[in-house]
C-alpha positions in Angstrom: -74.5 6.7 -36.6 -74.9 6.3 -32.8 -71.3 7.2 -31.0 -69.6 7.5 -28.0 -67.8 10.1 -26.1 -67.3 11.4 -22.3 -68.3 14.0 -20.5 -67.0 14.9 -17.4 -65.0 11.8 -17.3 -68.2 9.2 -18.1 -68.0 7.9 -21.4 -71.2 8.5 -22.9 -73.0 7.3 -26.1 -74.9 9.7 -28.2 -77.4 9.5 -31.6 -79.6 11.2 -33.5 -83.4 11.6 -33.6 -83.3 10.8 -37.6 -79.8 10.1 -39.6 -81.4 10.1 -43.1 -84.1 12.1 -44.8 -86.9 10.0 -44.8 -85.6 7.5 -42.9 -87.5 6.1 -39.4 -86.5 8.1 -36.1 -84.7 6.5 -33.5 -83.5 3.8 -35.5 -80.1 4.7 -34.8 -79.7 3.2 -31.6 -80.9 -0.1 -30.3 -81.7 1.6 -26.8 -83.7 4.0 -28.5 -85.3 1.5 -30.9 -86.6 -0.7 -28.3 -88.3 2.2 -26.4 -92.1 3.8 -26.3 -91.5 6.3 -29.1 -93.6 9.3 -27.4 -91.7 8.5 -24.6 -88.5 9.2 -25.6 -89.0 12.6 -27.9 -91.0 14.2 -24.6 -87.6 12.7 -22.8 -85.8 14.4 -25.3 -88.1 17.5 -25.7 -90.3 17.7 -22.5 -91.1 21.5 -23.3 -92.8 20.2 -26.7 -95.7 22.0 -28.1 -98.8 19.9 -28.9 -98.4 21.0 -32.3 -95.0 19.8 -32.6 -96.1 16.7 -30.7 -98.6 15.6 -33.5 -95.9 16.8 -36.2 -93.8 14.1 -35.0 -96.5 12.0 -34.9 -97.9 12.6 -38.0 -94.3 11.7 -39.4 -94.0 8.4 -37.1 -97.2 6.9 -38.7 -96.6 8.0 -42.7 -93.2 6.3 -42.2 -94.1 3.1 -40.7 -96.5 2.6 -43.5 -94.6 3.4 -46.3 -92.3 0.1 -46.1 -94.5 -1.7 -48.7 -97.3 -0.9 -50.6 -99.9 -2.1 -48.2 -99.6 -2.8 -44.2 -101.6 -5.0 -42.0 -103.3 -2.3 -40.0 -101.5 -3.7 -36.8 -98.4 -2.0 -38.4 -99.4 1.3 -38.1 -100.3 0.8 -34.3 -96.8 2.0 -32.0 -96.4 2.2 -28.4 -96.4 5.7 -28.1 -95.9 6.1 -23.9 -95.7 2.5 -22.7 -95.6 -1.1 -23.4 -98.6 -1.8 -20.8 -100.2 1.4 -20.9 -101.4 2.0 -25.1 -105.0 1.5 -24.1 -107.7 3.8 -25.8 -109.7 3.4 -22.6 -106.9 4.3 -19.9 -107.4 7.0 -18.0 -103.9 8.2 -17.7 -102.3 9.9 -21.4 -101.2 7.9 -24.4 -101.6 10.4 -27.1 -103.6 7.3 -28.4 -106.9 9.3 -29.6 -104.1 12.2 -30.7 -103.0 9.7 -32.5 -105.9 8.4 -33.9 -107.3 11.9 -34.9 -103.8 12.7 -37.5 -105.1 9.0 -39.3 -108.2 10.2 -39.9 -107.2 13.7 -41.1 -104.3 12.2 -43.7 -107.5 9.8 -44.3 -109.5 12.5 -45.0 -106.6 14.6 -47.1 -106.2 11.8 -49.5 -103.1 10.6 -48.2 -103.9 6.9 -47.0 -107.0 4.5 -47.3 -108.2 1.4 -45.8 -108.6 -2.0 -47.7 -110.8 -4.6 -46.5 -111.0 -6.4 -49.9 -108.0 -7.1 -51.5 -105.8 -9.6 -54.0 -102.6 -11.5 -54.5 -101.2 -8.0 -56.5 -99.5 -6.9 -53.9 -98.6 -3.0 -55.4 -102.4 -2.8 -56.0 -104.1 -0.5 -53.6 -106.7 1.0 -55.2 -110.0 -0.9 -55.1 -113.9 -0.4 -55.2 -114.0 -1.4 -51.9 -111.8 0.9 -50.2 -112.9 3.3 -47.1 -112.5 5.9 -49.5 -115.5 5.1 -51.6 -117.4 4.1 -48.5 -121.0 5.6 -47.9 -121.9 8.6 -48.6 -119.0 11.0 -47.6 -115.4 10.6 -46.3 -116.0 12.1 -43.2 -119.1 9.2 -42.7 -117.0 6.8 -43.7 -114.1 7.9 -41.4 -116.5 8.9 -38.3 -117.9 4.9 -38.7 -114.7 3.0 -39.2 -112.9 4.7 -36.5 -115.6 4.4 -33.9 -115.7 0.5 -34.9 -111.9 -0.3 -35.5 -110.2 1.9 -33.1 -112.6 2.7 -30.3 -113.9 -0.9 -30.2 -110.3 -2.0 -30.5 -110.0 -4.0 -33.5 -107.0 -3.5 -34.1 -105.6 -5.9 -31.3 -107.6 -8.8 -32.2 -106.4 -12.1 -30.1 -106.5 -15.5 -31.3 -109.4 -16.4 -28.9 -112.0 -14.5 -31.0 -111.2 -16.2 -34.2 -114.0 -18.5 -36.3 -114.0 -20.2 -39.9 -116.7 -18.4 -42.3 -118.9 -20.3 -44.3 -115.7 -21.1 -46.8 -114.4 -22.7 -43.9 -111.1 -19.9 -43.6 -110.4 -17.5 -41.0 -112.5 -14.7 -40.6 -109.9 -12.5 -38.7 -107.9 -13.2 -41.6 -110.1 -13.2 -44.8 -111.5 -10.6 -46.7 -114.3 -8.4 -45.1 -116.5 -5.8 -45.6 -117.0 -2.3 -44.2 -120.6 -3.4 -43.2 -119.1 -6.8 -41.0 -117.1 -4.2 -38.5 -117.6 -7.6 -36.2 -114.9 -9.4 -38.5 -112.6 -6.7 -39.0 -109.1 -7.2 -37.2 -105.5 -6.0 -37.4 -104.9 -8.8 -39.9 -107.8 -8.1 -42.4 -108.1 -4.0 -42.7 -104.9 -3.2 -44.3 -103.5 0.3 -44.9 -101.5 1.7 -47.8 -99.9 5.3 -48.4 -101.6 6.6 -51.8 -99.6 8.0 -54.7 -100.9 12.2 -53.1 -99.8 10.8 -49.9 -96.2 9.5 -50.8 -95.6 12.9 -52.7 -96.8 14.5 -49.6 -94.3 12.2 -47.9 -91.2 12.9 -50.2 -91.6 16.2 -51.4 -92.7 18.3 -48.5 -93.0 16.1 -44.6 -89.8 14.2 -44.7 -87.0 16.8 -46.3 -89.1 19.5 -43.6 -89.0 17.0 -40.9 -84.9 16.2 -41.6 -84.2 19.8 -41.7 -85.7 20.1 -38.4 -84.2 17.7 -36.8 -81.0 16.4 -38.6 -78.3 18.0 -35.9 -80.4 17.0 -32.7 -77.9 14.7 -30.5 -79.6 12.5 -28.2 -77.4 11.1 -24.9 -77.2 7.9 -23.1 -75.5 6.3 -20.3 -74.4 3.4 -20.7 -77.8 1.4 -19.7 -79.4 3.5 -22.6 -81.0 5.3 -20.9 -81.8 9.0 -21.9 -79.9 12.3 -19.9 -80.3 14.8 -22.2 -80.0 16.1 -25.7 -78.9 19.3 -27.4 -82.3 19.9 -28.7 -83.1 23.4 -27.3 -79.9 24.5 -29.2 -80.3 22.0 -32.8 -83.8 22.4 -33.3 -84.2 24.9 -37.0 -87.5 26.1 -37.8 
């Protein structure tokens, strides 16, 4: 767990990228936890490959959906660089559409689907009207839900947009269908690690990921804030 110590006469706290195997990075550390989570792993490794940047990533995103079953798709949604600066459209980087591309290829794999029809049995994720046996491939399927959820933001539905359907409920948080992408929000497209995808999880990401990254130290001052890390030295593999 997160510690302290001094160096050169400053006493310093230090912490871990990940303490458990298959446990959520940075949770450690409260100054950590409450910080961009891109942000801090380029602060901790800012000579990181794009491959090991979407690693991470891919990591990041299985984990915060494995929790429950199934996730309201808001859930799966960090802020990767900033608190103000997340949007798709923004000229400066977010790793958003990086982001967005490892979703659709563990959509694409097998390892998570999309529900926009659903019930009260809340370890049921498996239903006729998943993504997955939308249209007439996966790769349609993916192609049209990402280009209407994601890149016509969705996923960050506000209150203002919200109307009662004919029932006289919530649309933003009823039921759908894939074929009202106007009605979808972050509240009614849920998201839910399939049984291929928590054995990918399990068996092969999360004890690879740990081994990786099990000895790397990050340090703080005592605002929190990062000034280095023993990562060019702890890193294996």
């Amino acid at each position: 767990m997160e510690s302290t110590y001094k160096r050169m006469g400053t006493e310093m706290k230090k912490a871990k990228i990940i303490y458990e195997c298959n446990k959520q990075v940075f949770r450690e550390s409260d100054e950590l936890f409450s910080k961009p989570t891109i942000s801090i792993f380029l602060k901790v490794m800012p000579h990181a490959t794009k491959v090991v940047i979407l690693e991470f990533m891919e990591y990041l995103f299985l984990r915060l959906i494995s929790t429950f079953v199934r996730h309201e798709s808001d859930e799966m949604m960090p802020h990767l660089i900033s608190y103000d600066n997340d949007d798709i459209d923004s000229p400066k980087p977010t790793y958003i559409s990086e982001y967005i591309g490892i979703v659709g290829n563990l959509f694409l794999a097998g390892y998570i689907d999309f529900l926009c029809d659903w019930d009260d049995d809340y370890k049921q994720t498996d239903y006729p009207t998943n993504l997955s046996y939308y249209g007439n491939s996966k790769y349609e399927a993916w192609v049209y839900f990402r280009d209407n959820f994601f890149y016509k933001k969705k996923f960050c539905r506000s209150y203002d947009e919200d109307r009662n359907n004919q029932e006289g409920y919530s649309v933003l948080y009823s039921c759908t269908s894939w074929d009202k992408p106007d009605d979808w929000s972050q509240y009614n497209i849920l998201v839910a690690v399939t049984q291929k995808g928590k054995k990918y999880l399990n068996e092969i990401l999360a004890p690879k990921f740990y081994e990786k990254y099990k000895d790397v130290e990050i340090y703080l001052d005592d605002e929190g804030n990062i000034i280095g890390s023993n990562a060019d030295t702890a890193i294996k593999g």
